[in-house]
TIKEDO-921867 format. One record per residue: residue in three letters; x, y, z of N, C-alpha, C, CB in turn. Coordinates in steps of 0.001 Angstrom, whole numbers, padded with zeros to 6 digits. Each point is the difference from the previous one (the first is absolute). Glycine has a CB too. Layout:
BEGIN
Ala|X|Y|Z|X|Y|Z|X|Y|Z|X|Y|Z
...
end
This chain:
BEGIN
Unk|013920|006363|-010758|000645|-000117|001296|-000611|-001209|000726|000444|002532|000114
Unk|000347|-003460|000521|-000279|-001048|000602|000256|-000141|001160|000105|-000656|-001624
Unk|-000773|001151|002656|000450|000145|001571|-000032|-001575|000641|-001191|002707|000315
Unk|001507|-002947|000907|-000483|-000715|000404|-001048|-000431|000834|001586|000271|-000741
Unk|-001753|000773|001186|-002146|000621|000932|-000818|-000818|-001102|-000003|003436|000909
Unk|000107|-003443|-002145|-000160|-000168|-001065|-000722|-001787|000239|002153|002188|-001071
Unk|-001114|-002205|000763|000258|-002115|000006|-000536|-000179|001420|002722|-000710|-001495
Unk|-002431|000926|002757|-000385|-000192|001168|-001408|-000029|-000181|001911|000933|001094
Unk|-002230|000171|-001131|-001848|000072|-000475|-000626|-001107|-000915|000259|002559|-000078
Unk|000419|-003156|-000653|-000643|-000604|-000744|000445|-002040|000458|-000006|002821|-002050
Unk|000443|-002983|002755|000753|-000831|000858|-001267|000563|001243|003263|-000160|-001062
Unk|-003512|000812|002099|-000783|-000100|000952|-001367|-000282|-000649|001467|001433|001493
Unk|-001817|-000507|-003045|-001671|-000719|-000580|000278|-001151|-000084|-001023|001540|-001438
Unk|002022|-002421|001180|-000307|-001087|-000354|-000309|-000944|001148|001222|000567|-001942
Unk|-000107|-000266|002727|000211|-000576|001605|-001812|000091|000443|003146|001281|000825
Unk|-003551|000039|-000654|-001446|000226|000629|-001217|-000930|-000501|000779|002429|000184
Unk|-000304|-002856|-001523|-001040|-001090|-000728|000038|-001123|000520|000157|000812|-001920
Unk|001323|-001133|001814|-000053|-001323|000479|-000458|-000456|001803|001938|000023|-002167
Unk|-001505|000835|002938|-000434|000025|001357|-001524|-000154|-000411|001985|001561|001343
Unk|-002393|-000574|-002061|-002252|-000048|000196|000026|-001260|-000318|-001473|002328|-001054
Unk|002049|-003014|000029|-000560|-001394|-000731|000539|-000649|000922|-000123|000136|-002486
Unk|001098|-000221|003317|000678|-001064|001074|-001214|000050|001551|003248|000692|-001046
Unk|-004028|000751|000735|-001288|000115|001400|000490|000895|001238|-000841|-002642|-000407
Unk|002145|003307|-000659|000409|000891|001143|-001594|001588|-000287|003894|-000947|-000116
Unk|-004229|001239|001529|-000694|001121|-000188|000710|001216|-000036|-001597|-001145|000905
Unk|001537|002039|-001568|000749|001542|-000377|-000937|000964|000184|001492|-000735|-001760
Unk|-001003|001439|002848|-000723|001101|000052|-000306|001217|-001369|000976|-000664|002454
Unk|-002064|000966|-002177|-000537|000595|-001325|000933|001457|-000189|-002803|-001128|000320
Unk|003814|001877|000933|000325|001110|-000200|001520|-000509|-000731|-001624|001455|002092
Unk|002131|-002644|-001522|000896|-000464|-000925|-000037|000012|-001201|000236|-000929|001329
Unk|-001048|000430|-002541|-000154|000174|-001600|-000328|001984|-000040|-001428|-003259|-000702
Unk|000806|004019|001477|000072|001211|000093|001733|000909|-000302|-002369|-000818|001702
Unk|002912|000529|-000526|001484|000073|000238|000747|-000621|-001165|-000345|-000113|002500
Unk|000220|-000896|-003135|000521|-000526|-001778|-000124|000990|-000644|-000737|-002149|-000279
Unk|-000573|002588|000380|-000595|000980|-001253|001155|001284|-000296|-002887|-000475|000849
Unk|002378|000884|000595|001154|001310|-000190|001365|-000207|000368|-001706|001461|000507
Unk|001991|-002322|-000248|001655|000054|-000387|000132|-000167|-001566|000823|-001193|002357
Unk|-001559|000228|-003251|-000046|000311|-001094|000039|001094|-000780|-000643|-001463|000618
Unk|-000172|002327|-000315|-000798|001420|-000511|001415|000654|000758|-003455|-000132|000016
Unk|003804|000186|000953|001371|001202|000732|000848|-000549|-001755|000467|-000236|004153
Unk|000538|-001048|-004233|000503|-000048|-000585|-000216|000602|-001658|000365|-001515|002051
Unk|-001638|000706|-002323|-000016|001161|-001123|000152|001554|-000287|-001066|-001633|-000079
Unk|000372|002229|000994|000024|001480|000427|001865|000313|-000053|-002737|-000106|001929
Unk|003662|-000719|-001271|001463|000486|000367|000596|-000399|-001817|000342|-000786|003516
Unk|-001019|000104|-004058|000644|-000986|-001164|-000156|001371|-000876|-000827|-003107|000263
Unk|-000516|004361|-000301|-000028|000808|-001214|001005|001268|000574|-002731|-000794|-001081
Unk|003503|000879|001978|000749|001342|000638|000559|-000393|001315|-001611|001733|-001055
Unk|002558|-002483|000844|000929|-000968|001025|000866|001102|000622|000202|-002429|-001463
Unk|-000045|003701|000963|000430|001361|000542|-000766|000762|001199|000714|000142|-002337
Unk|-001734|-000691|001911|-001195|001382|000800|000280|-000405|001463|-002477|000258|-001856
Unk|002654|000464|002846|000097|000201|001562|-001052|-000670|000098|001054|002109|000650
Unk|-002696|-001601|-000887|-000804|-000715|000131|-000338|-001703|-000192|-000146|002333|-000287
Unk|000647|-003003|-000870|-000055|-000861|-000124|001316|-001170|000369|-001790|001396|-001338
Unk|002880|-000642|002435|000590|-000695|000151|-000398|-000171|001433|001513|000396|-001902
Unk|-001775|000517|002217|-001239|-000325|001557|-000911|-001310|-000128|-000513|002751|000308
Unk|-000270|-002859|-001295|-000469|-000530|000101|000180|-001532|-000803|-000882|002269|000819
Unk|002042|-002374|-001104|000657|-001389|-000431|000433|-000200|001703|001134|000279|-003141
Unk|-000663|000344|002978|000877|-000294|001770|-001398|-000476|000987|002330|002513|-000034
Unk|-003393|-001803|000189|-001140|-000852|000598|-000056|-001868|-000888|-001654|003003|000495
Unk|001596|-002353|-001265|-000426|-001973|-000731|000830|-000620|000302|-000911|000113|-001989
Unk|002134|000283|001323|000947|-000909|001010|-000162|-000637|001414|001162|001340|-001169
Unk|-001558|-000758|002294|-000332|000098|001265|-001100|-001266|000051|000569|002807|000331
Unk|-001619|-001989|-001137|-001399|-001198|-000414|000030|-001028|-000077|-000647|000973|-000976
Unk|001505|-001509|-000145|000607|-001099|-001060|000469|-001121|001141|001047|001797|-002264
Unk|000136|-001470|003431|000412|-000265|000843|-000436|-000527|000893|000784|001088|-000702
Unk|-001748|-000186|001246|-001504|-000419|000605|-000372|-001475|-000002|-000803|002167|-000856
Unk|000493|-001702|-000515|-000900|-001132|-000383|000098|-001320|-000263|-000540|001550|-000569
Unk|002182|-001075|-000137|001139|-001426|-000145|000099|-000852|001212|001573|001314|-001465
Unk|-001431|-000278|002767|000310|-000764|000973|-001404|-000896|000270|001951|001791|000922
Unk|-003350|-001030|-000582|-000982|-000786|000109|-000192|-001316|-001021|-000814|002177|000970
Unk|001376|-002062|-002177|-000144|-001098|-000829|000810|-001345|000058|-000641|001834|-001192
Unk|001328|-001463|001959|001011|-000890|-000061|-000316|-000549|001267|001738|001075|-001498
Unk|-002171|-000631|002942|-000369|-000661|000973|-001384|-000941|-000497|001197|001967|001649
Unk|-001832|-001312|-002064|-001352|-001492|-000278|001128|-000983|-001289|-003466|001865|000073
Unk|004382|-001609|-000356|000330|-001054|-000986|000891|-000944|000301|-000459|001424|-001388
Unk|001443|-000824|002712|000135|-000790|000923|-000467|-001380|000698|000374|001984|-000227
Unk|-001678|-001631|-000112|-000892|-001304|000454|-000309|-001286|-000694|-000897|001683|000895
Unk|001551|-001572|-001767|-000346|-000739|-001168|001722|-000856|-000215|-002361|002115|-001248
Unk|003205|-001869|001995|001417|-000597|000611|001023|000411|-000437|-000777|-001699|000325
Unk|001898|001413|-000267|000920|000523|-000347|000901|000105|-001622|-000392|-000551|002520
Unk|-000220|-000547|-003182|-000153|000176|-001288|-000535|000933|-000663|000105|-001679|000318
Unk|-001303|001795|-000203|-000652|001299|-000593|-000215|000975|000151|-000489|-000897|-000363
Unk|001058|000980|001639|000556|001662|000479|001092|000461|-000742|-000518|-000312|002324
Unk|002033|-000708|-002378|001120|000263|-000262|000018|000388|-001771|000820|-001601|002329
Unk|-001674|000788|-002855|-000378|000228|-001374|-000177|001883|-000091|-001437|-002893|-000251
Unk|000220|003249|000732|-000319|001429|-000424|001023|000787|000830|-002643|-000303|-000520
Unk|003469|000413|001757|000897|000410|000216|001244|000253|-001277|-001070|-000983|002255
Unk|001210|-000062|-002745|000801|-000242|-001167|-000502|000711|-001192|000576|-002130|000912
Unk|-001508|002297|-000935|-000518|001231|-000940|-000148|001168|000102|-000780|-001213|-000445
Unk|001065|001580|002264|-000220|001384|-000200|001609|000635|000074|-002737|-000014|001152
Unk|003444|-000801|-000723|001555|-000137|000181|000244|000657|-001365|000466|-002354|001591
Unk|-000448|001064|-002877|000497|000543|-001474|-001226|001651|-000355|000867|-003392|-001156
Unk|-001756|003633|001540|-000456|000648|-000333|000525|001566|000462|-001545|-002066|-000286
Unk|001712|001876|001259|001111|001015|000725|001252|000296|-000278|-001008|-000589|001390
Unk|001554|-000516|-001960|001176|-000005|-000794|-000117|000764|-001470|000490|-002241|001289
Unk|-001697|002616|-001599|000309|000862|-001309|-001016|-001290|-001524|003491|001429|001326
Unk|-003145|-002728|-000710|-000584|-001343|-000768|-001565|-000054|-000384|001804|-001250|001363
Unk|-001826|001140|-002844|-001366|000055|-000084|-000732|-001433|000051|000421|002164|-001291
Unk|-001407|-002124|002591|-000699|-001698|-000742|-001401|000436|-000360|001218|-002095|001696
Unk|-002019|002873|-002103|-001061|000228|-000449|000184|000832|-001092|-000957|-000429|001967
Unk|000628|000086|-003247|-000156|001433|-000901|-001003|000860|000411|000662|-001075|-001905
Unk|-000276|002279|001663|-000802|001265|000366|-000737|-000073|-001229|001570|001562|001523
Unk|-002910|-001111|-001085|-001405|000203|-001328|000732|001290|-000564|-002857|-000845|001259
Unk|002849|001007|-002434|000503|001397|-000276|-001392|000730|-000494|002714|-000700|-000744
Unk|-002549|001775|001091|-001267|000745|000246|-000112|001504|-000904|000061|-001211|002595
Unk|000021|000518|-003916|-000091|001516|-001231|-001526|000355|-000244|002261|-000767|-001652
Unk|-002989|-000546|002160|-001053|000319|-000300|-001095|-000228|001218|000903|-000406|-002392
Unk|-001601|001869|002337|-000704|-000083|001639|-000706|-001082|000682|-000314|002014|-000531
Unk|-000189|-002736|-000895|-001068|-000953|000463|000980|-001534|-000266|-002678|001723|-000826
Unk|003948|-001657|000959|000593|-001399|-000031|-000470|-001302|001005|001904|001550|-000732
Unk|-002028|-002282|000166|-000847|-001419|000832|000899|-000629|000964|-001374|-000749|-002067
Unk|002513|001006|001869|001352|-001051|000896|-000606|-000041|001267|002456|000782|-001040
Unk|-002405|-001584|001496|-000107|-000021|001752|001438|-000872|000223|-003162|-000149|000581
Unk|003086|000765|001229|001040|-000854|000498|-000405|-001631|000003|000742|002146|001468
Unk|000233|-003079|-001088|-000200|-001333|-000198|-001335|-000459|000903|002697|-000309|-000519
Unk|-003306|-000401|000005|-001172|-000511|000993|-001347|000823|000161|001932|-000888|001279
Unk|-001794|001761|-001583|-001265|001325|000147|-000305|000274|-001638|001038|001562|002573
Unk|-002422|-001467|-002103|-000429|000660|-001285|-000053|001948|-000181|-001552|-002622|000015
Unk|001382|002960|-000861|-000391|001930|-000668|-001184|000003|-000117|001733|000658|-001529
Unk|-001913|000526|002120|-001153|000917|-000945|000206|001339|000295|-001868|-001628|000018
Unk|001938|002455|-001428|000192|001417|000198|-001462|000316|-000181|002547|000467|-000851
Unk|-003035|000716|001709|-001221|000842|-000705|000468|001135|-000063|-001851|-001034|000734
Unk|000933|001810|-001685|000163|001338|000209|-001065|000614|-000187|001954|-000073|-000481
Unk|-002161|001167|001145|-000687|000424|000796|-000575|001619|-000975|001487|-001596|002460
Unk|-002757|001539|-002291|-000169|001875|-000848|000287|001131|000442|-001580|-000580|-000738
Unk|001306|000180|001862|000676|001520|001397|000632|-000779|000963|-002077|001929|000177
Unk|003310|-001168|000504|001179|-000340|000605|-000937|-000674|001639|002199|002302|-001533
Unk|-002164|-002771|001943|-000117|-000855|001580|000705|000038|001015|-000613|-001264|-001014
Unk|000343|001775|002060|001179|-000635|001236|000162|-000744|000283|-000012|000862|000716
Unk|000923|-001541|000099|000293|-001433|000029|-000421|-000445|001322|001912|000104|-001593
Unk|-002470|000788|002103|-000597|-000459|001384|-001598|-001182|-000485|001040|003018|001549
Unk|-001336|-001798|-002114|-001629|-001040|-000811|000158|-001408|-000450|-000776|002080|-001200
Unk|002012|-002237|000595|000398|-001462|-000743|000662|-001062|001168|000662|001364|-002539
Unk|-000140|-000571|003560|001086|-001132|000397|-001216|-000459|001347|003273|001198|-000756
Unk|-004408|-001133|001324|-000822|-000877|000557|000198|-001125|-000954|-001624|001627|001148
Unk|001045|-001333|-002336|-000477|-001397|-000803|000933|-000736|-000061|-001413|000794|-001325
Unk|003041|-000430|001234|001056|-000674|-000304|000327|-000946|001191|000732|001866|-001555
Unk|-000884|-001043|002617|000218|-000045|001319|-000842|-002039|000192|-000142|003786|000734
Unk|-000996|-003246|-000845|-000939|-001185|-000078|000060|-001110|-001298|-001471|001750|001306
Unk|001785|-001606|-002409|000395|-000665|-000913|001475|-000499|-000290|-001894|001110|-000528
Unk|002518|-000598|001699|001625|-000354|-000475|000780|-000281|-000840|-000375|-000348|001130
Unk|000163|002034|-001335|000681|000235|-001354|001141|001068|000547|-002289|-000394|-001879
Unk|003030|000368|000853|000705|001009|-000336|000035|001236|-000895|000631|-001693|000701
Unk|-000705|003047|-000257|-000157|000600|-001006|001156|001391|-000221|-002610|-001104|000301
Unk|002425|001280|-001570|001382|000759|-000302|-000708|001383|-000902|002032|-002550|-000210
Unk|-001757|003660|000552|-001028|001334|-000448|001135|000442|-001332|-001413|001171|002943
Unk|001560|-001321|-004155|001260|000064|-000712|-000688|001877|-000451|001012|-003472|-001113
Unk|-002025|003813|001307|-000538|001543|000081|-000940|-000051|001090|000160|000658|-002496
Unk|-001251|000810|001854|-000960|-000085|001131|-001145|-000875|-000121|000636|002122|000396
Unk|-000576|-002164|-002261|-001034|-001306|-000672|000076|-000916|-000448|-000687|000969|-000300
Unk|001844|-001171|000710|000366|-001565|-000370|000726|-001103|001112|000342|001204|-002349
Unk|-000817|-002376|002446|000108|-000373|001336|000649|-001826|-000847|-002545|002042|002037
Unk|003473|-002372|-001050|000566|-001509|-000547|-000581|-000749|000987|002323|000436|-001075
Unk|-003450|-001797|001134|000098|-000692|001050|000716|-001508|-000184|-002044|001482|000677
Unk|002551|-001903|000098|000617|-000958|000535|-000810|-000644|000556|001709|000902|000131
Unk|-001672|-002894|-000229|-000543|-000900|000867|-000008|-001187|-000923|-001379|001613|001543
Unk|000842|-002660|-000450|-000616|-000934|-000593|-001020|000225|-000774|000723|-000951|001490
Unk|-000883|000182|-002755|-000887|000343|-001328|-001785|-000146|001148|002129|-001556|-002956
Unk|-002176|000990|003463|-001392|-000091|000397|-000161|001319|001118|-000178|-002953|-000420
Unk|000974|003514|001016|000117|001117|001191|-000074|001264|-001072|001756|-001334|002194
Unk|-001020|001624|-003676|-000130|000695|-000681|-001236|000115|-000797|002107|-000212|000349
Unk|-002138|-000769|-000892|-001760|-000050|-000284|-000746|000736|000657|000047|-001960|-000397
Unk|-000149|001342|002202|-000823|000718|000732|-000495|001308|000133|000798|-001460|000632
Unk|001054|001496|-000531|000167|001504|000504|-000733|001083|-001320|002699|-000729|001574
Unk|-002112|000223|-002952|-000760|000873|-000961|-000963|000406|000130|000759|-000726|-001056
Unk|-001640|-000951|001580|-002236|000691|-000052|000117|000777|001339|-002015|-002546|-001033
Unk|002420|002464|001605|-000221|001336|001334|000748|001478|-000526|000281|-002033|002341
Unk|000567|002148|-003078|000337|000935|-000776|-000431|000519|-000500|000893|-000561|-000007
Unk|-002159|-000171|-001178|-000440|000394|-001349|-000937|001156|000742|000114|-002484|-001828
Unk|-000782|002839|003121|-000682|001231|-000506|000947|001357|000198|-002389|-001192|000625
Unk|003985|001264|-000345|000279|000876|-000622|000383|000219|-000850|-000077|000160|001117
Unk|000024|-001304|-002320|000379|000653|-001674|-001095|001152|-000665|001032|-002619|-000598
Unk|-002015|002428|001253|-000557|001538|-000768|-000199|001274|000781|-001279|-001431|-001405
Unk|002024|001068|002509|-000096|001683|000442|000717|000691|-000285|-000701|-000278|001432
end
């Protein structure tokens, strides 16, 4: 199934890269708010039936929106060319149009990242809350995606992911 929340999401990671590398600053709850609209969509992608999980597509949606809009005002700044560009992408993307291939994900620990960002999956020996992890993310600006309770996807720039790992590593053995 190929939504379009889908493509949008992966069209705003890319958008969010290029703003950091252009010196736009992003608030750290912003790459937070990525995360789980990510994680909602997957969650709606295994039982697109469930009451529950259409609640909570319908929040991401909301999110997504959010965020689109904030992204697009700092990109604004950068003139009317390169605004109208990612407008134009989220347009066909809405239209059903794919411009990003989706990572396909048979296998838990798949490496794909969205364009511009690097992966790292860990996993974890006992399950974590995500309150404990998302300071570090918070401060490392990252993105992170909980695909269980022990297994966690982060998102970022390869040097912010790095980081974020060694502040990580002392919960791989708890």
């Amino acid at each position: 199934m190929n939504l379009p929340i889908e493509q949008t999401w992966l069209i705003l990671v890319d958008l969010l890269t290029v703003l950091k590398k252009k010196g736009v600053i992003i608030p750290p709850t912003l790459n937070r708010d990525l995360g789980l609209v990510k994680s909602s969509i997957s969650f709606y992608l295994k039982d697109p039936s469930h009451p529950d999980m259409i609640k909570e597509f319908d929040r991401a949606n909301i999110t997504i929106t959010e965020i689109q809009g904030n992204l697009l005002e700092w990109t604004s700044r950068f003139g009317d060319e390169f605004y109208n560009q990612w407008i134009e992408k989220l347009k066909r993307a809405n239209l059903g149009e794919k411009i990003y291939e989706k990572p396909d994900h048979t296998s838990k620990f798949q490496t794909n990242a969205p364009p511009g960002l690097s992966i790292a999956k860990i996993h974890l020996q006992n399950p974590i809350s995500e309150d404990r992890v998302q300071e570090i993310a918070e401060y490392e600006n990252l993105i992170l995606e909980f695909e269980d309770d022990s297994t966690i996807a982060i998102y970022g720039d390869e040097s912010n992911v790095k980081s974020g790992l060694k502040e990580l590593a002392s919960f791989f053995n708890e």
